[in-house]
NUKOL-339421 format. One record per residue (C-alpha): residue number from 1; x, y, z. Coordinates in nm, 2 decimals, m for minus. Layout:
% NUKOL-339421
k->NUM; u->X; v->Y; w->Z
...
END
This chain:
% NUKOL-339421
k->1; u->4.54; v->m0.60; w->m0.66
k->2; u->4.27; v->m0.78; w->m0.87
k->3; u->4.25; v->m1.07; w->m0.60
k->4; u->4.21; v->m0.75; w->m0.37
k->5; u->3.94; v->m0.60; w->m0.52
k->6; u->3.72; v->m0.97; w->m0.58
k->7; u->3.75; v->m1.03; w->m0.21
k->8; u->3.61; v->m0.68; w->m0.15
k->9; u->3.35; v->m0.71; w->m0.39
k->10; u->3.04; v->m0.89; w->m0.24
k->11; u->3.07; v->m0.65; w->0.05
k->12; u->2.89; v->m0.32; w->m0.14
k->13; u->2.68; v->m0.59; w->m0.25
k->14; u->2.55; v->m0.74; w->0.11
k->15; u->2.54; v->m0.37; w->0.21
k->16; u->2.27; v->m0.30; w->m0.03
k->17; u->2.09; v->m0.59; w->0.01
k->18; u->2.05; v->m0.53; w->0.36
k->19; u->1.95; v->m0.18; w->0.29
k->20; u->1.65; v->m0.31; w->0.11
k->21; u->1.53; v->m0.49; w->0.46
k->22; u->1.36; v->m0.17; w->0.60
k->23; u->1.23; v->0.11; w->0.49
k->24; u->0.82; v->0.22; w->0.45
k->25; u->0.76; v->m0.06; w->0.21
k->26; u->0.92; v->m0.39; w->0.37
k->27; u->0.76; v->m0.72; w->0.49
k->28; u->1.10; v->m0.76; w->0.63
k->29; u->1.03; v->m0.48; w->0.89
k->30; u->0.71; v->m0.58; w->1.00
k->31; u->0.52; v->m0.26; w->1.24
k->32; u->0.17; v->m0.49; w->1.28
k->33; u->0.06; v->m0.82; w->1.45
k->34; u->m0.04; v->m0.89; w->1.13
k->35; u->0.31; v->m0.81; w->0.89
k->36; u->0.51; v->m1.02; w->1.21
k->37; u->0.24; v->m1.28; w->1.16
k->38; u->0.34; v->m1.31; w->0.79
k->39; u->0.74; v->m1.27; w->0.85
k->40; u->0.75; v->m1.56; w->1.11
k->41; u->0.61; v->m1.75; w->0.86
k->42; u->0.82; v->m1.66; w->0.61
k->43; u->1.13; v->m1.78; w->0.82
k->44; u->0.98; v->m2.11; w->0.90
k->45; u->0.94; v->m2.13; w->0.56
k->46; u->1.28; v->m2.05; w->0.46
k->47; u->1.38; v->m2.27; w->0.74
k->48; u->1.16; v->m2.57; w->0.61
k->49; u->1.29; v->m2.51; w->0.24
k->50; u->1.68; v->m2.52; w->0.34
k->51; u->1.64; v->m2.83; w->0.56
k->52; u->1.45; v->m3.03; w->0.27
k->53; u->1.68; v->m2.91; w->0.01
k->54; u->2.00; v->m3.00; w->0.24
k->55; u->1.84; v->m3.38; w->0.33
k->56; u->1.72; v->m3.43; w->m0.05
k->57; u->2.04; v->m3.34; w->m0.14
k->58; u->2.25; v->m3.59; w->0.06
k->59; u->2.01; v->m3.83; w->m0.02
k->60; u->2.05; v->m3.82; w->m0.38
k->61; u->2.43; v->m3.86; w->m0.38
k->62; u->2.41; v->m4.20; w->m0.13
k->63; u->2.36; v->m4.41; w->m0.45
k->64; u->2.68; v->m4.21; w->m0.59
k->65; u->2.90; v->m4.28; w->m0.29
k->66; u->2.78; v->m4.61; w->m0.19
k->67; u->2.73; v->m4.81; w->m0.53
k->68; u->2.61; v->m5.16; w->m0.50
k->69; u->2.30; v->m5.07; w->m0.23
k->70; u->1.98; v->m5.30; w->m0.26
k->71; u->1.68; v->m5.22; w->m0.47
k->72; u->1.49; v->m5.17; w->m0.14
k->73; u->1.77; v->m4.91; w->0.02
k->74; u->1.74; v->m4.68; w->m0.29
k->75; u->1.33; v->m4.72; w->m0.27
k->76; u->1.36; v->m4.61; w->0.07
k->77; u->1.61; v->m4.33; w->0.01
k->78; u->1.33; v->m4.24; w->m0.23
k->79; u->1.02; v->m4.24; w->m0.05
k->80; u->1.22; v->m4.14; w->0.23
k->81; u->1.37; v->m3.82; w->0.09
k->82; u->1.11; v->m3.76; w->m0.22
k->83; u->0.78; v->m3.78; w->m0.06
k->84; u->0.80; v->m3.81; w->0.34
k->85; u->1.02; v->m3.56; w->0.44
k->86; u->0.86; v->m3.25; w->0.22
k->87; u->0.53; v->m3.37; w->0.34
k->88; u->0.62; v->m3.37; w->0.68
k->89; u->0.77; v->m3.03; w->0.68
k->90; u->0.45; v->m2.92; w->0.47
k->91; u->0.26; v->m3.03; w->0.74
k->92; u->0.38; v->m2.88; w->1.02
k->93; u->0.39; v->m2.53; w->0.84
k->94; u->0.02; v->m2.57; w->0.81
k->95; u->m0.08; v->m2.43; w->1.15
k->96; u->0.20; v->m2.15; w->1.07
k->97; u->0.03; v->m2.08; w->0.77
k->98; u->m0.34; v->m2.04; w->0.89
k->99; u->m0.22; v->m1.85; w->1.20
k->100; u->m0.07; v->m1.56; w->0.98
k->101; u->m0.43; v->m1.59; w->0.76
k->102; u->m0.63; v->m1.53; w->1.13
k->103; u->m0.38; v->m1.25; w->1.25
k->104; u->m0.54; v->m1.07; w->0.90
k->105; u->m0.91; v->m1.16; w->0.99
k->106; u->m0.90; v->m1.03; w->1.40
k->107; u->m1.24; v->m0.93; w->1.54
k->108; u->m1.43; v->m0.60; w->1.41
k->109; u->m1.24; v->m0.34; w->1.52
k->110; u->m1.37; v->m0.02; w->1.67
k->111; u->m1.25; v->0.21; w->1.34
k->112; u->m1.39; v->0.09; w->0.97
k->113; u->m1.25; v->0.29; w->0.66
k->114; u->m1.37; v->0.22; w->0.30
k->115; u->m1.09; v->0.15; w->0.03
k->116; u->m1.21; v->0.16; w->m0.34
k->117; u->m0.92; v->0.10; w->m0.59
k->118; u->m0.97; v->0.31; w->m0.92
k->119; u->m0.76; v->0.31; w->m1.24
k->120; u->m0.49; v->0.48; w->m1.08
k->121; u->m0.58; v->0.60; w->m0.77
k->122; u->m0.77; v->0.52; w->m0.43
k->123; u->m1.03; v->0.64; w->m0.22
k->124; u->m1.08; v->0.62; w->0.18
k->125; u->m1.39; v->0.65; w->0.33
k->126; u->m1.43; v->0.69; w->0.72
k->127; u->m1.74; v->0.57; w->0.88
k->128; u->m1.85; v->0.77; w->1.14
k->129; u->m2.03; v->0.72; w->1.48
k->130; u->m2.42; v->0.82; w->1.56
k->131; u->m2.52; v->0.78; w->1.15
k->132; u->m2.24; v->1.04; w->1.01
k->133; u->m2.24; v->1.04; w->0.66
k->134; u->m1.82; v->0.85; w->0.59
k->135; u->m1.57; v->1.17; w->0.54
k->136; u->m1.39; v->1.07; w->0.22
k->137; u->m1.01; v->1.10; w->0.16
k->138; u->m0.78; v->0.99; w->m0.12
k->139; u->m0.42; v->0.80; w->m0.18
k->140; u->m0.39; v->0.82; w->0.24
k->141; u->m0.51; v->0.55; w->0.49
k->142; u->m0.47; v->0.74; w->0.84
k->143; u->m0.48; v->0.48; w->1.14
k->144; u->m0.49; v->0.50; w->1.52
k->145; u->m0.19; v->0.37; w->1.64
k->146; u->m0.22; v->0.03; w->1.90
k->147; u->m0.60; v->m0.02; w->1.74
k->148; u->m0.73; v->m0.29; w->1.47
k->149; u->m0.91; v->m0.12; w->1.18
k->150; u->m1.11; v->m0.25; w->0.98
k->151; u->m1.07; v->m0.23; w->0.57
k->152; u->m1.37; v->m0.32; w->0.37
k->153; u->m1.22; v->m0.32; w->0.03
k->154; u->m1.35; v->m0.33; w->m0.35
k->155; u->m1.27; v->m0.22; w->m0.65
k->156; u->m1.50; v->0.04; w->m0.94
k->157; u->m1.37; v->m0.08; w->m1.25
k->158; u->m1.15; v->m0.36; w->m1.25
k->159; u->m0.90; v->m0.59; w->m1.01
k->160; u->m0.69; v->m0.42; w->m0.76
k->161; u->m0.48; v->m0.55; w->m0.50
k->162; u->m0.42; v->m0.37; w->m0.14
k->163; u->m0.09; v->m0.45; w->0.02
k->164; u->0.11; v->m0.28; w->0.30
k->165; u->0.41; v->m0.48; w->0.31
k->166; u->0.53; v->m0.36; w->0.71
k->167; u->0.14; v->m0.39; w->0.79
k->168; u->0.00; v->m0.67; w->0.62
k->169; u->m0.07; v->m0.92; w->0.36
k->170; u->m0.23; v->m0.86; w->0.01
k->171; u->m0.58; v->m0.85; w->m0.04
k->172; u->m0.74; v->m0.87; w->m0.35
k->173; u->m0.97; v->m0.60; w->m0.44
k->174; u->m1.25; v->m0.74; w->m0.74
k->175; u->m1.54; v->m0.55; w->m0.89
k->176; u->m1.86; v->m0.64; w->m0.71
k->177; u->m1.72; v->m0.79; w->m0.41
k->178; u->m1.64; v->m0.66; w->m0.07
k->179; u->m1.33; v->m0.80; w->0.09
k->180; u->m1.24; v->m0.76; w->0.43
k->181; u->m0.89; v->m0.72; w->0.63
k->182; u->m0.79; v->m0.59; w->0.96
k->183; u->m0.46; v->m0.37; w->0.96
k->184; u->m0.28; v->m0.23; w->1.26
k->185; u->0.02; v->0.01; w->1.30
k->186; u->0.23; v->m0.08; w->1.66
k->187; u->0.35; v->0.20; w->1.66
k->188; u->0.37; v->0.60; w->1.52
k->189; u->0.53; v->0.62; w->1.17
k->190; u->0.46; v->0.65; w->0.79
k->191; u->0.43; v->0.35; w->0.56
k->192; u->0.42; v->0.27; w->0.17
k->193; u->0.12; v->0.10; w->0.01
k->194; u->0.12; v->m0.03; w->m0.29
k->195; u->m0.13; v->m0.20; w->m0.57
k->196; u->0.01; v->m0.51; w->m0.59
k->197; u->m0.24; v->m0.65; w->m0.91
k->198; u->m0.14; v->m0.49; w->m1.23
k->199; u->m0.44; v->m0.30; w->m1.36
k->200; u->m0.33; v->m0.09; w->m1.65
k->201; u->0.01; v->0.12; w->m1.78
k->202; u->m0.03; v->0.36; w->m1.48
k->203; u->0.01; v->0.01; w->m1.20
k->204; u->0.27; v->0.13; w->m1.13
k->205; u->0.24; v->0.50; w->m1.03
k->206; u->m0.05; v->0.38; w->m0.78
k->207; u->0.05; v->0.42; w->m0.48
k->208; u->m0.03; v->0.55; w->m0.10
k->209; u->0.08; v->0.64; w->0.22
k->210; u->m0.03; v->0.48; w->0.54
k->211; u->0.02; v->0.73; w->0.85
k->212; u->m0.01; v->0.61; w->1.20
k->213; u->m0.07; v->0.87; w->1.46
k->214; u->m0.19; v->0.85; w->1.89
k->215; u->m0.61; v->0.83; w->1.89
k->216; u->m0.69; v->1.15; w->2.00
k->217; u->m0.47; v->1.29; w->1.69
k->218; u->m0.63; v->1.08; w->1.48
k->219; u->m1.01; v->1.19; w->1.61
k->220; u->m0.91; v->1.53; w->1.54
k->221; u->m0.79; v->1.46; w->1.25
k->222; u->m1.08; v->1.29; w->1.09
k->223; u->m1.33; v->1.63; w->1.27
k->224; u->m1.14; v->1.85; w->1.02
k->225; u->m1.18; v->1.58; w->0.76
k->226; u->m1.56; v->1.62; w->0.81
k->227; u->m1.57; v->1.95; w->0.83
k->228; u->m1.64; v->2.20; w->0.47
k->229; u->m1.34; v->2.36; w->0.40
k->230; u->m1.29; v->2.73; w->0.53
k->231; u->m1.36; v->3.04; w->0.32
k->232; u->m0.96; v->3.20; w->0.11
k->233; u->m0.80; v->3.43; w->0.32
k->234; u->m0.68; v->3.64; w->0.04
k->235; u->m0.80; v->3.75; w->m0.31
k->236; u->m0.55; v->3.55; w->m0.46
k->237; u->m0.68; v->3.22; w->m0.30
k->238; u->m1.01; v->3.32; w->m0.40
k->239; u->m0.94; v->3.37; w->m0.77
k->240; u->m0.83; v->3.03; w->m0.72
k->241; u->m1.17; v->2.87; w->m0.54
k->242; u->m1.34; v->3.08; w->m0.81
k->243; u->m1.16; v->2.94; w->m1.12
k->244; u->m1.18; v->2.59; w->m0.97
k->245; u->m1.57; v->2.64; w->m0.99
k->246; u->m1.55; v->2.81; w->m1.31
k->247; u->m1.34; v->2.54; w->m1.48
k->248; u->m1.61; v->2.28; w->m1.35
k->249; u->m1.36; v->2.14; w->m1.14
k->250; u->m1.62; v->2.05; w->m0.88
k->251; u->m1.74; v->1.78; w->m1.18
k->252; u->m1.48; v->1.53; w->m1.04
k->253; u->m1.37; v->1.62; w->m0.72
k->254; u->m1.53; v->1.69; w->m0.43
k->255; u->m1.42; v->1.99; w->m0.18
k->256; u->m1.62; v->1.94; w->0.11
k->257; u->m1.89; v->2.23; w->0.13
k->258; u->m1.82; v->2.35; w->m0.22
k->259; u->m1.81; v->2.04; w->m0.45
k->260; u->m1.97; v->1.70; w->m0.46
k->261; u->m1.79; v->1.52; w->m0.79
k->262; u->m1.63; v->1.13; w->m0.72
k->263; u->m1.52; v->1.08; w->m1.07
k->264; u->m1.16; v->1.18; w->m0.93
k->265; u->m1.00; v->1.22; w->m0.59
k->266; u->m1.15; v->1.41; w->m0.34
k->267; u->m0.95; v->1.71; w->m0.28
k->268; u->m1.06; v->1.84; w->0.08
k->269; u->m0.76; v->1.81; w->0.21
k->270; u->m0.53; v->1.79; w->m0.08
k->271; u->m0.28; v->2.08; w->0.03
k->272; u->m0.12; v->1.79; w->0.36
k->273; u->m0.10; v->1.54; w->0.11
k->274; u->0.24; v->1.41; w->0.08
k->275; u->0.21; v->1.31; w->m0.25
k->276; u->m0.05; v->1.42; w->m0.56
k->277; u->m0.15; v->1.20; w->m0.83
k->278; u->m0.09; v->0.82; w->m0.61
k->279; u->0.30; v->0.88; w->m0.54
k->280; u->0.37; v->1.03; w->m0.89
k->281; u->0.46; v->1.34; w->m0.76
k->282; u->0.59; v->1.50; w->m0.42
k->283; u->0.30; v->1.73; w->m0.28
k->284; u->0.37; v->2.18; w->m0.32
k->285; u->0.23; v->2.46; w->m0.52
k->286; u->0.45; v->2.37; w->m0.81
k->287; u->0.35; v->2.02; w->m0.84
k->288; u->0.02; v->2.09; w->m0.81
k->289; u->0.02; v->2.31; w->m1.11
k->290; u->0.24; v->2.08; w->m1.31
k->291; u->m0.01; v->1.84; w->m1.20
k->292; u->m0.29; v->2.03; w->m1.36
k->293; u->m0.09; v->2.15; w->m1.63
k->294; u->0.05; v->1.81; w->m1.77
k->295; u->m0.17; v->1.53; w->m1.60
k->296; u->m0.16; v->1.33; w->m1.92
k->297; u->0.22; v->1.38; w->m1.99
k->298; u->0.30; v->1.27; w->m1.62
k->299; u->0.04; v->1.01; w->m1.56
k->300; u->m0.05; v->0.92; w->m1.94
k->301; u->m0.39; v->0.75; w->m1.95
k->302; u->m0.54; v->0.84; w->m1.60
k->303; u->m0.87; v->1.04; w->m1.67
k->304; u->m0.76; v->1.37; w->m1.58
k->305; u->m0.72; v->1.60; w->m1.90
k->306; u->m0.41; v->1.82; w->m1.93
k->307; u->m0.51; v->2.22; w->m1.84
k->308; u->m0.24; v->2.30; w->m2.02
k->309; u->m0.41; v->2.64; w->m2.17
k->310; u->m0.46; v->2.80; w->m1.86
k->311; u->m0.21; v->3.15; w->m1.80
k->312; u->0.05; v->3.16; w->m1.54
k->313; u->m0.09; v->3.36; w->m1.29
k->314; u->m0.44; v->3.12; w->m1.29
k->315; u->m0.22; v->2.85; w->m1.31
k->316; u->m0.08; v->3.00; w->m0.98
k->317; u->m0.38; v->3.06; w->m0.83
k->318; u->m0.57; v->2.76; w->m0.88
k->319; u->m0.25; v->2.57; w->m0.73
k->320; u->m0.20; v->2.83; w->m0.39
k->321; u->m0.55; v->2.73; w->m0.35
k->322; u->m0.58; v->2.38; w->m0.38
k->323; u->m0.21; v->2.34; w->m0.12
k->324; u->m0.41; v->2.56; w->0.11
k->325; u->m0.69; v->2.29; w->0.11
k->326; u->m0.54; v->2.18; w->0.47
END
């Protein structure tokens, strides 16, 4: 029964592993030019690896098996299998290697967006056509599916790093530098994004979603982006607008029409967010208010203090609000 149950072992095992090959966050499952780029590589790499490993190898037990050889045989076996061989399989992964750097670096593409990495948390901006002023988002990179866009990315306060493993590479993001990368989704679908530098005890819980959608949903999109946010169509959502101002709110975040603040996340369209606070917590009323209740107990150290004297039914309000922020 034992001998049973250590031949049936590894198979959970393998199951999992190959579990972890897709998903919204895997280089393994590559959605862009740019991610298949990176995992072709990868496999001539892997590829290259195993054959100099295997050759080395052999090599190395020759003088074992055949004792006696020359002076000049085991030299060769040396040179041969120590020095030639990995250089020549370094070499010919070189044009590999600056292919999969190009496939991030494509011509400028006809969408640019912003990304400025913050301690814990990161801001889009979408440039507009005819002189627009950008309409700004937060913890969500939408993209046109089928399209290059361009990322011009940098970092407030210290290093960051932007990586979308099914999309692309890992680009640093450094404090008075602009880097640039070109992203694109092949086709429809919702991807992870990660900081991939570690940049404080919150690294971590700094995270975004990447949603691809057809162009013309994507330009309506970004019209509503622009656009200030509509008047509550209830007293209750307006206590909630009203404490918002009255709290000083607007300080931080900016609410198009009503609020111009950029210490924090702009919160236009919060309420379609899948996730508040980077990925900490799922997007809905009640998060939202345990969000503003217990920032620093969720997300210790980001600079959002704790409301945590507000009353229920402000509490309440303030949340219904902000999830109606669509």
């Amino acid at each position: 029964m034992r001998g049973d149950a250590r031949r049936t072992l590894p198979w959970p095992l393998l199951l999992l592993a190959a579990a972890g090959c897709d998903g919204p966050q895997s280089a393994l499952d590559p959605a862009g030019p740019a991610a298949a780029s990176i995992h072709q590589l990868g496999l001539f790499m892997y590829a290259g690896a195993a054959l100099v490993t295997l050759l080395v190898t052999a090599l190395m037990l020759v003088p074992f098996l055949r004792r006696g050889e020359p002076r000049a045989v085991r030299k060769l076996f040396l040179w041969g299998g120590g020095v030639a061989l990995p250089g020549l399989t370094l070499t010919v992964l070189v044009p590999f290697t600056l292919a999969a750097g190009d496939a991030m670096r494509a011509p400028t593409a006809r969408a640019t967006v912003e990304v400025i990495g913050y301690q814990f948390w990161w801001e889009m901006a979408y440039r507009r056509a005819d002189g627009l002023p950008p309409a700004t988002s937060a913890n969500e990179l939408r993209l046109p599916v089928g399209e290059p866009v361009e990322l011009l990315l940098r970092a407030e306060d210290m290093i960051h790093s932007f990586w979308v493993p099914s999309l692309a590479g890992k680009t640093d993001m450094i404090p008075g530098r602009v880097n640039r990368m070109v992203i694109q989704a092949d086709r429809p679908g919702l991807w992870r994004g990660q900081c991939a530098e570690y940049c404080g005890a919150q690294h971590a819980l700094m995270a975004f979603d990447v949603i691809a959608v057809p162009r013309a949903e994507f330009d309506a999109w970004l019209a509503g982006l622009a656009r200030p946010v509509p008047e509550p169509e209830t007293p209750f959502l307006r206590e909630g607008r009203d404490l918002f101002v009255a709290l000083g709110c607007g300080a931080c975040h900016a609410v198009r029409g009503l609020s111009e603040g950029r210490l924090g996340p702009d919160l236009t369209q919060v309420g379609a967010r899948r996730s508040i606070g980077a990925g900490t917590l799922p997007g809905g009323i009640g998060n939202i208010a345990g969000w503003i209740a217990s920032a620093q107990r969720l997300k210790p150290g980001n600079r959002m203090p704790s409301y945590d004297r507000l009353e229920g039914p402000q509490l309440r309000a303030l949340a219904a609000w902000l999830e109606s922020l669509r």
